[in-house]
FISEFI-270128 format. One record per residue (C-alpha): residue number from 1; residue in three letters; chain; x, y, z. Coordinates in Angstrom, 3 decimals. Layout:
BEGIN
ATOM   nr  rest  kette      east     north        up
ATOM  NUM   ala      A         X         Y         Z
...
***
This chain:
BEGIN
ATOM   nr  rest  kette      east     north        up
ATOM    1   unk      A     0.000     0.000     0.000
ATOM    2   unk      A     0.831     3.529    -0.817
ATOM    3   unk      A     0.570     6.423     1.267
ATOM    4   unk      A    -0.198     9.584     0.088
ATOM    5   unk      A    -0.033    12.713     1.603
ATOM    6   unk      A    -3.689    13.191     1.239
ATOM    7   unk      A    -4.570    10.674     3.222
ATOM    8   unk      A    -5.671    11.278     6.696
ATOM    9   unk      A    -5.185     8.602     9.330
ATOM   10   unk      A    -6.763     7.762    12.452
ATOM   11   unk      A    -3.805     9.236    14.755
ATOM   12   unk      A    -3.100     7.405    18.355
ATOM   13   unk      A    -0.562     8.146    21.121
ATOM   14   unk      A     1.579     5.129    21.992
ATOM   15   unk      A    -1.439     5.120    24.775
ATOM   16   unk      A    -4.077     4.749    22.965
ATOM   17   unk      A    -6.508     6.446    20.593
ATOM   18   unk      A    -6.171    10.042    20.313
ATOM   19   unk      A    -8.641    12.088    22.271
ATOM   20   unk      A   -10.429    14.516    20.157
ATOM   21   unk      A   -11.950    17.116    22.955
ATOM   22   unk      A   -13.856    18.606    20.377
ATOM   23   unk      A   -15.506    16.241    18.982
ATOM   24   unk      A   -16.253    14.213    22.182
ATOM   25   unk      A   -17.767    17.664    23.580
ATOM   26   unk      A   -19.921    17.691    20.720
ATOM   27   unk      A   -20.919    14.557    20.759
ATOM   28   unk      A   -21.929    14.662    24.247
ATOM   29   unk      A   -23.893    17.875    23.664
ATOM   30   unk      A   -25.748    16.843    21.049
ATOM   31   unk      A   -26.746    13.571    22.953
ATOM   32   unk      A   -27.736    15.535    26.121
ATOM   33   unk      A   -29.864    18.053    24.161
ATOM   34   unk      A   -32.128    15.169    22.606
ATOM   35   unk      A   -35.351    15.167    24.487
ATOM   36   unk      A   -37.339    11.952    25.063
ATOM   37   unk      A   -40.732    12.799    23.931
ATOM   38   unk      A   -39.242    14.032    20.599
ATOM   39   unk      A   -36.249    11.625    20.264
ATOM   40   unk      A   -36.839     8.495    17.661
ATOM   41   unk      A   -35.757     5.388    18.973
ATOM   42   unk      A   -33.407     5.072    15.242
ATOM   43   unk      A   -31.824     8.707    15.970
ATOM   44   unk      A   -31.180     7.403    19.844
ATOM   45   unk      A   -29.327     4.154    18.292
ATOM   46   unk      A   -27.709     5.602    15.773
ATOM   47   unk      A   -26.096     8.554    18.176
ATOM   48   unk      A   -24.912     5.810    20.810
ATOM   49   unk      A   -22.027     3.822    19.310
ATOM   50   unk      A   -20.093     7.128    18.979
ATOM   51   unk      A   -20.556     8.079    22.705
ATOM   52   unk      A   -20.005     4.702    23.339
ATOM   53   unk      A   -16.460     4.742    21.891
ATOM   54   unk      A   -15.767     8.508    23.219
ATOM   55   unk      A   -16.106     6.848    26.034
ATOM   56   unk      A   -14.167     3.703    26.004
ATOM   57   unk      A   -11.208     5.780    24.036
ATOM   58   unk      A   -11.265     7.977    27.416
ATOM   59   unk      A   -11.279     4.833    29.651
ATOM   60   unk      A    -7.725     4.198    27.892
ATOM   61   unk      A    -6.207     7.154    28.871
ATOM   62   unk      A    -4.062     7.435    31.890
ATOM   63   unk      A    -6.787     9.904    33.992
ATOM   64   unk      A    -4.929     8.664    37.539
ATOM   65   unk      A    -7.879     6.803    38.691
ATOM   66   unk      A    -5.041     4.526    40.673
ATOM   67   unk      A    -4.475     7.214    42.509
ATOM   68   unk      A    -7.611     9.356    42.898
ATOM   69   unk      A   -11.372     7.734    43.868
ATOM   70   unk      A   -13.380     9.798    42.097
ATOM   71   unk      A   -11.918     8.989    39.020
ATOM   72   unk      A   -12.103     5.483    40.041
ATOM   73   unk      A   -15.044     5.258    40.953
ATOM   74   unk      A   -16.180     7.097    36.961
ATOM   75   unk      A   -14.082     3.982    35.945
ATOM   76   unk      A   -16.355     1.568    37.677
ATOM   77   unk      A   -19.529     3.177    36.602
ATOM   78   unk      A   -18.203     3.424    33.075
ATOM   79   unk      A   -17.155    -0.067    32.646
ATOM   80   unk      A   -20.243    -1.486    34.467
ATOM   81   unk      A   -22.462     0.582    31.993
ATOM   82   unk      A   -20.422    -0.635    29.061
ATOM   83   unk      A   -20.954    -4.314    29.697
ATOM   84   unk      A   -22.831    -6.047    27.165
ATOM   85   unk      A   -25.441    -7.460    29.788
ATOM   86   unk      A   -26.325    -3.865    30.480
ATOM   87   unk      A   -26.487    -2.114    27.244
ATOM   88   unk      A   -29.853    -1.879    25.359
ATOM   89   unk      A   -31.400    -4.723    23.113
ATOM   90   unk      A   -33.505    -4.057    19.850
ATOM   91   unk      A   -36.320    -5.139    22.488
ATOM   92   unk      A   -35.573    -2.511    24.970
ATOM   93   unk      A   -38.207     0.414    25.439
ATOM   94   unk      A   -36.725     3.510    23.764
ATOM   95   unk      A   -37.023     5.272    27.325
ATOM   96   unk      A   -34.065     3.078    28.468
ATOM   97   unk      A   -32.375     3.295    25.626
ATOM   98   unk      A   -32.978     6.637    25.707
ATOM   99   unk      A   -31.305     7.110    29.240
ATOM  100   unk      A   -28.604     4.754    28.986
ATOM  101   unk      A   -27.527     7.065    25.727
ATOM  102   unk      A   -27.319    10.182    27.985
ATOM  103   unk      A   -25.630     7.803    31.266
ATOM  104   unk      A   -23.297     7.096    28.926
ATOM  105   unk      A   -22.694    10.546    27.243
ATOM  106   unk      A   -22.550    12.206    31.002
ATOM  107   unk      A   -19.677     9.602    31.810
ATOM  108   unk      A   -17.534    10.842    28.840
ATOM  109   unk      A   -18.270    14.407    29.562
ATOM  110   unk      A   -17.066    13.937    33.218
ATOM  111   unk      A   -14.302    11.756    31.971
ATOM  112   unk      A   -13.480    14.363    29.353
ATOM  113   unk      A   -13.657    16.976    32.377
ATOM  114   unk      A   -11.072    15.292    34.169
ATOM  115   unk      A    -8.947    14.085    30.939
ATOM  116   unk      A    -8.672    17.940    30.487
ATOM  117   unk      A    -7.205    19.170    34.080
ATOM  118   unk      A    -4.674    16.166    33.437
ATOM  119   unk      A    -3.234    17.355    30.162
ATOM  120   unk      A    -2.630    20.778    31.012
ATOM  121   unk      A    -2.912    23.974    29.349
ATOM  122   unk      A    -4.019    24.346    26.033
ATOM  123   unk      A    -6.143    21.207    26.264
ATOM  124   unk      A   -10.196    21.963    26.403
***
């Protein structure tokens, strides 16, 4: 294969993914502005595999949650929310996949909160 300079790539740290503030703020916005009563049960599924990977590409950065407990304790919620047995089916009501969408898009704005205090100025 031949690389151009065109081409863009998806670019990564030697930790992981790289975090794209931005776009994870964004994201997360969007997600927490959708309203139940006028939210479609397609729009809530098709917004929810992004936030779900904002915040799984946050859970790989280093945000010290060895060494602080509220950080940990984001981890645990995050990881407990991402496991399969808790995530919506195509049977679920829309209201819980509704509110599993914005669990999960509050955990990568806090996790985004504290991702930004870590890495300094200039960052968010």
């Amino acid at each position: 294969m031949v690389s151009t300079v065109s081409e863009t790539s998806n670019a990564s740290s030697i930790d992981g993914p790289a975090i794209d503030d931005e776009l994870i703020r964004d994201s997360t916005d969007s997600a927490l502005a959708m309203q139940l009563g006028t939210t479609t049960r397609g729009e809530i599924d098709a917004r929810t595999p992004a936030l779900i990977g904002h915040l799984e590409r946050l859970l790989v950065a280093d945000l010290g949650a060895d060494s602080d407990d509220v950080v940990e304790e984001l981890y645990r919620r995050a990881y407990k929310l991402l496991d399969l047995r808790h995530r919506p089916t195509p049977d679920t009501p829309a209201f819980t996949a509704y509110f599993f969408m914005r669990d999960v898009a509050g955990l990568a704005r806090r996790l985004l909160w504290v991702y930004s205090q870590r890495s300094g100025p200039g960052v968010s």
